[in-house]
Backbone as JSON Lines, residues from 0, in Angstrom:
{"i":0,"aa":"X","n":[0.83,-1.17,0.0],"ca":[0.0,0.0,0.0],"c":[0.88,1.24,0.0]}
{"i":1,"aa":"X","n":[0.2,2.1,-0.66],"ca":[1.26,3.33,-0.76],"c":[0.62,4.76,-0.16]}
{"i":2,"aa":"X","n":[1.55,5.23,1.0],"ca":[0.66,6.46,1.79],"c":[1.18,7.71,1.32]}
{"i":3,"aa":"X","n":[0.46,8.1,1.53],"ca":[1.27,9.97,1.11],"c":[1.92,10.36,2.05]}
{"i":4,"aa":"X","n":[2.89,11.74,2.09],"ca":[3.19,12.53,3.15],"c":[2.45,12.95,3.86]}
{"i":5,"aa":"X","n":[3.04,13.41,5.11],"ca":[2.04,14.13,5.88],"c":[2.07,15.43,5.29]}
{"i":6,"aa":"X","n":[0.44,16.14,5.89],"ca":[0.39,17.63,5.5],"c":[0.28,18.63,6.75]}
{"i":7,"aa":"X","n":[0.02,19.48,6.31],"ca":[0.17,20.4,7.59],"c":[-1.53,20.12,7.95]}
{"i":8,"aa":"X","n":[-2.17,19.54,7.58],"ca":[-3.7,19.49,7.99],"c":[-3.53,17.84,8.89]}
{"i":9,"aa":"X","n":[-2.43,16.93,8.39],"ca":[-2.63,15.77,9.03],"c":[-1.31,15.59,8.65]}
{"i":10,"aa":"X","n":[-0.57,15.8,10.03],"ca":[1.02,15.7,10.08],"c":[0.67,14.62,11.63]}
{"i":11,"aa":"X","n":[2.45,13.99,12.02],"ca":[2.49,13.21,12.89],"c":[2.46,14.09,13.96]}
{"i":12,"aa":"X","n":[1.37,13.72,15.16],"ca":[1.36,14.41,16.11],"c":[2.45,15.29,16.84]}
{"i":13,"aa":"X","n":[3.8,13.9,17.24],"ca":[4.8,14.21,18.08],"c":[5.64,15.29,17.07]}
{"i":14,"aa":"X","n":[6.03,15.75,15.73],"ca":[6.08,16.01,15.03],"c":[5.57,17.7,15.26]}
{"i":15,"aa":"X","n":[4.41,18.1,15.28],"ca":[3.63,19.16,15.56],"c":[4.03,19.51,17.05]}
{"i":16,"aa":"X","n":[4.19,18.45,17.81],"ca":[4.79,19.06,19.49],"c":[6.34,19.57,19.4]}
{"i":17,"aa":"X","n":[6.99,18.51,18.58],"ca":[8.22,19.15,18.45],"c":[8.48,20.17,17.8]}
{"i":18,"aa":"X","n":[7.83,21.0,16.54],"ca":[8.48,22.2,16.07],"c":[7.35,23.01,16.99]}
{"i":19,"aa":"X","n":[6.5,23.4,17.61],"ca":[5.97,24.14,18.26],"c":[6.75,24.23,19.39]}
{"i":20,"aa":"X","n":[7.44,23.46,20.36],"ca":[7.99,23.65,21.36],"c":[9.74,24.21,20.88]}
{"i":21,"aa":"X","n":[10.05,23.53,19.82],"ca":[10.85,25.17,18.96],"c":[10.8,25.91,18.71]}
{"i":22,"aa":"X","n":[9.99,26.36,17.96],"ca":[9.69,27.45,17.51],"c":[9.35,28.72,18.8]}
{"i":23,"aa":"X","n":[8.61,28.22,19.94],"ca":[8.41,28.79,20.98],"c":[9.62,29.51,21.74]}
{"i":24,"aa":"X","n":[10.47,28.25,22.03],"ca":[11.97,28.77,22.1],"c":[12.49,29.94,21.47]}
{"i":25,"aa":"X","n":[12.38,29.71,20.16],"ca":[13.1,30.64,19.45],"c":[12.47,31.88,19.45]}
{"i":26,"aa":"X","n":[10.95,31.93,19.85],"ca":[10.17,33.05,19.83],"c":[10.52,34.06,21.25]}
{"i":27,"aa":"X","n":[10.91,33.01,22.53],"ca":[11.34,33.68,24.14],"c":[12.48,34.52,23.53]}
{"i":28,"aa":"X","n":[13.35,33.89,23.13],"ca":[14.96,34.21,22.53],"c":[14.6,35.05,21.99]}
{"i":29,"aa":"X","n":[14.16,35.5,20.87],"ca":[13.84,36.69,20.27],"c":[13.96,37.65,21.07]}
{"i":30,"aa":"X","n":[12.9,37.57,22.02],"ca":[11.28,38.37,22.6],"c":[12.6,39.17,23.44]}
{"i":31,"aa":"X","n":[13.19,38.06,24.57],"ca":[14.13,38.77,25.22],"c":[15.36,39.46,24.75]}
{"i":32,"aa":"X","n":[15.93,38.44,23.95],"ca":[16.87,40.04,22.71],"c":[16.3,41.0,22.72]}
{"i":33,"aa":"X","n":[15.38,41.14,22.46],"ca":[14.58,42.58,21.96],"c":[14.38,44.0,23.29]}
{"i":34,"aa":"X","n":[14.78,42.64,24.96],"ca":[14.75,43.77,26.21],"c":[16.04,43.49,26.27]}
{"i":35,"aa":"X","n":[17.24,43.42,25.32],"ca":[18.48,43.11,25.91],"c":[18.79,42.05,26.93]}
{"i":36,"aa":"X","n":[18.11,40.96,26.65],"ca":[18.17,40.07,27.6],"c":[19.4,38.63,27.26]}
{"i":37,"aa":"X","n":[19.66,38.14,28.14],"ca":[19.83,37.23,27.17],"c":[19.76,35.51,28.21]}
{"i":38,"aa":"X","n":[19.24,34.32,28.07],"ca":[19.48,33.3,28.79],"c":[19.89,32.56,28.45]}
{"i":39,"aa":"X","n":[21.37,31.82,28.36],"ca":[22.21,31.44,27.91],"c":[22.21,30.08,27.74]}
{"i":40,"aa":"X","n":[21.21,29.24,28.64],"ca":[20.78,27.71,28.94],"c":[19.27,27.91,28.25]}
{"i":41,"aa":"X","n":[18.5,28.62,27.5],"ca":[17.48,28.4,26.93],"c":[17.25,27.45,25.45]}
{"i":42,"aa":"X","n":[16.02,26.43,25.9],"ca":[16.27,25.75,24.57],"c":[15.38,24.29,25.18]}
{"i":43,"aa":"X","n":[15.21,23.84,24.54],"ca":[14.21,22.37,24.33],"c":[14.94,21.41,25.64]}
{"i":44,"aa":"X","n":[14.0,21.08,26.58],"ca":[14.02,20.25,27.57],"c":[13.75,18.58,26.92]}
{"i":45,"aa":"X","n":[15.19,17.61,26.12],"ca":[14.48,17.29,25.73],"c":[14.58,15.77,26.03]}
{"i":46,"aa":"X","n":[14.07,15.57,27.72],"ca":[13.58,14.46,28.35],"c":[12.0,14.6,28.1]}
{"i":47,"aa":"X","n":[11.5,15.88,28.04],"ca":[10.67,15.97,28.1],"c":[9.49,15.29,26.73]}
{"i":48,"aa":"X","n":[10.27,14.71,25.72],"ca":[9.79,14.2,24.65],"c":[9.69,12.18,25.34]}
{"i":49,"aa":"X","n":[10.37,12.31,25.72],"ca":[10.62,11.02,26.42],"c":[9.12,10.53,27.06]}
{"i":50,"aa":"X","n":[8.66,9.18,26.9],"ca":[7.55,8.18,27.42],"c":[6.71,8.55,26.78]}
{"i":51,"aa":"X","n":[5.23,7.86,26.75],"ca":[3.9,7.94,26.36],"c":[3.14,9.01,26.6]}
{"i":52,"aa":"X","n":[3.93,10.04,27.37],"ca":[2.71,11.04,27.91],"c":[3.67,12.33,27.77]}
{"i":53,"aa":"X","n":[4.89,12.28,27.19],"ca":[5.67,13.11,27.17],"c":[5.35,14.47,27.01]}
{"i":54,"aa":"X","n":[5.51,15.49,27.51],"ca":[4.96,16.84,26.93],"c":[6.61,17.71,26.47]}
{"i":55,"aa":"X","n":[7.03,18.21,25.74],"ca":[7.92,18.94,25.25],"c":[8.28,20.68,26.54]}
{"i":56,"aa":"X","n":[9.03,20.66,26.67],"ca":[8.92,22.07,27.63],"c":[10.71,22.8,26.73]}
{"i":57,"aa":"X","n":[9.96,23.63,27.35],"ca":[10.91,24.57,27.17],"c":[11.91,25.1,28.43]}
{"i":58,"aa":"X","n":[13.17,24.67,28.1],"ca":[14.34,25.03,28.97],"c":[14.87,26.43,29.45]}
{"i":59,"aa":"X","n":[14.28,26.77,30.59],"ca":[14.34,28.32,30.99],"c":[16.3,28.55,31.01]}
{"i":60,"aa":"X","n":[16.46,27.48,31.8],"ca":[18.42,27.25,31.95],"c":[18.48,28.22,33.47]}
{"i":61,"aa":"X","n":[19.79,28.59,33.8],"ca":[20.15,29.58,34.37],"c":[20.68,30.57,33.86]}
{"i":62,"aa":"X","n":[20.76,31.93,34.58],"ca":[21.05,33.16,34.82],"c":[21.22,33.97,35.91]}
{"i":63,"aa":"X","n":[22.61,34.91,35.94],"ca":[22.85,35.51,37.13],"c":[21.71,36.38,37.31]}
{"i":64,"aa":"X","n":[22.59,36.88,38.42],"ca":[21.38,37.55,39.35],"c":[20.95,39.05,38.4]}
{"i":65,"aa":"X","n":[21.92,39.8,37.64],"ca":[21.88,40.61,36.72],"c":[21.02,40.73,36.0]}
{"i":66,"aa":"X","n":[20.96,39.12,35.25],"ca":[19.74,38.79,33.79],"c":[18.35,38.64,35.15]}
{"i":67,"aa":"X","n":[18.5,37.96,36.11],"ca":[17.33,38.03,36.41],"c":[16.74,39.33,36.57]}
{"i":68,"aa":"X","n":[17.37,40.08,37.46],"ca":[16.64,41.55,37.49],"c":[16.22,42.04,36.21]}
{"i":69,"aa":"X","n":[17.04,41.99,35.47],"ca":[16.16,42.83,33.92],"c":[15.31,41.97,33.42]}
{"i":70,"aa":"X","n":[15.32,40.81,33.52],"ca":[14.3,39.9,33.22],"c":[12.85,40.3,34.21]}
{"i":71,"aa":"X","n":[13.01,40.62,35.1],"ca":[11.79,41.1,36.27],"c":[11.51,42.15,35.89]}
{"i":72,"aa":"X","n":[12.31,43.19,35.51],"ca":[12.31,44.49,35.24],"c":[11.19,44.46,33.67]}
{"i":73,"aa":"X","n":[11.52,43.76,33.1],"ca":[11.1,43.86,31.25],"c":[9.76,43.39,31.93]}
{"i":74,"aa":"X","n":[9.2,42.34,32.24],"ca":[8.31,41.41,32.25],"c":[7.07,42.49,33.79]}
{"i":75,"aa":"X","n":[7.56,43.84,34.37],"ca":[6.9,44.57,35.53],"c":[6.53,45.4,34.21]}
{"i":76,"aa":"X","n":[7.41,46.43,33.19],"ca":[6.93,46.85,32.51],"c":[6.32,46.97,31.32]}
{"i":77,"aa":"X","n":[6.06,45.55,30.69],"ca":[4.69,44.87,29.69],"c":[3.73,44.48,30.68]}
{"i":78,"aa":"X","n":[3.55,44.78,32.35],"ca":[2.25,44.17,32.92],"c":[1.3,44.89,32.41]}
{"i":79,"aa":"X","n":[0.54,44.62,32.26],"ca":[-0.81,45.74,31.85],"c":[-0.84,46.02,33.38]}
{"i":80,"aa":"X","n":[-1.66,47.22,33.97],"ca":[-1.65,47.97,35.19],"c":[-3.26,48.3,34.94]}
């Protein structure tokens, strides 16, 4: 029997978890470039693909105490008030 490719209307699930939980990444990374930020351990957690129930996360990493403050700082002044 002969199957087609997948499409973007009926692609492989895990497939759709994995470039969304990239793409997301790459969207934080941006977002925080953009407040001069930067987190140097950010990027795909990727035990998190691992077992039957796996969910994909995104790897916050660490950062000194520096990035955190402007990270608090950026994220107090996009609060809506």
């Amino acid at each position: 029997m002969h199957s087609e490719p997948p499409t973007k209307t009926h692609r492989e699930p895990h497939r759709d978890l994995h470039d969304d939980v990239h793409d997301s990444a790459a969207e934080l990374r941006t977002a925080l470039q953009d407040h001069g930020i930067t987190l140097p351990s950010l990027g795909v957690d990727l035990p998190g693909f691992a077992g039957a129930y796996g969910v994909p996360l995104v790897a916050l990493g660490n950062c000194n105490a520096a990035t955190a403050r402007r990270l608090a700082d950026a994220l107090r002044k996009a609060a809506p008030r």
